[in-house]
C-alpha positions in Angstrom: 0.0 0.0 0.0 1.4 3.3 -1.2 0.8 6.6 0.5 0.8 9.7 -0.9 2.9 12.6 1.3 -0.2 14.3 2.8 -1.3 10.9 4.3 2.1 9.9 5.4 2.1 13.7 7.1 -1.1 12.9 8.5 -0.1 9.5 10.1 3.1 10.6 11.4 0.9 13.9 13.0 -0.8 10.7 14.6 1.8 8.6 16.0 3.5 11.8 17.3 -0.1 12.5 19.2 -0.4 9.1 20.5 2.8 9.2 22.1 1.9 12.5 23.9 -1.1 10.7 25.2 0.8 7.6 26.2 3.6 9.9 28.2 0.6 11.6 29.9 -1.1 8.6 31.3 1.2 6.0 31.4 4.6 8.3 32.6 3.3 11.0 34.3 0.8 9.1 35.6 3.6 7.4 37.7 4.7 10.4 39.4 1.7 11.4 39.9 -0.6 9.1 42.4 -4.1 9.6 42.7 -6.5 8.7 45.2 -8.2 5.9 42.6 -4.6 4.0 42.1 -1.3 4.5 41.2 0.8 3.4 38.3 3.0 0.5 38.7 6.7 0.6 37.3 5.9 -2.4 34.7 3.4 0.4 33.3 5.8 3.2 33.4 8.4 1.1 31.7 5.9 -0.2 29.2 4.4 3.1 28.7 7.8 4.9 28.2 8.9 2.1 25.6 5.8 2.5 24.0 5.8 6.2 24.2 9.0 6.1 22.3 8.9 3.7 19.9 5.4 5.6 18.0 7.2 8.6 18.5 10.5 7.1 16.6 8.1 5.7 14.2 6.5 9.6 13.9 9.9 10.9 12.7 10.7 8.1 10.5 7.4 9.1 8.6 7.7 12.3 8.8 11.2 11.8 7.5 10.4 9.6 4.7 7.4 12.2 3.6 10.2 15.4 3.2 12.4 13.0 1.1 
């Protein structure tokens, strides 16, 4: 499947949002406890790994779409 550079812009606009919003609930989320439960470090470290491997993938798109 072949993207055109709009879509490939638009998919790495997307990866680079869902790592904000795994940093915000998984990461900060463990140095922040709440009342309702607190993040355990398997979830931190999962979330960071996560966190940064979409936003790698974001740049690599974004990359590939300015080529």
């Amino acid at each position: 499947m072949n993207f055109n550079k709009e879509q490939v812009d638009i998919l790495s606009k997307y990866f680079a949002d869902i790592s904000k919003i795994i940093v915000a609930s998984a990461v900060i989320g463990f140095f922040i406890p709440t009342e309702t439960g607190f993040v355990t470090f398997s979830v931190f470290a999962m979330g960071l790994v996560s966190a940064i491997a979409c936003l790698v993938f974001s740049l690599q798109l974004n990359k590939s779409a300015l080529a």
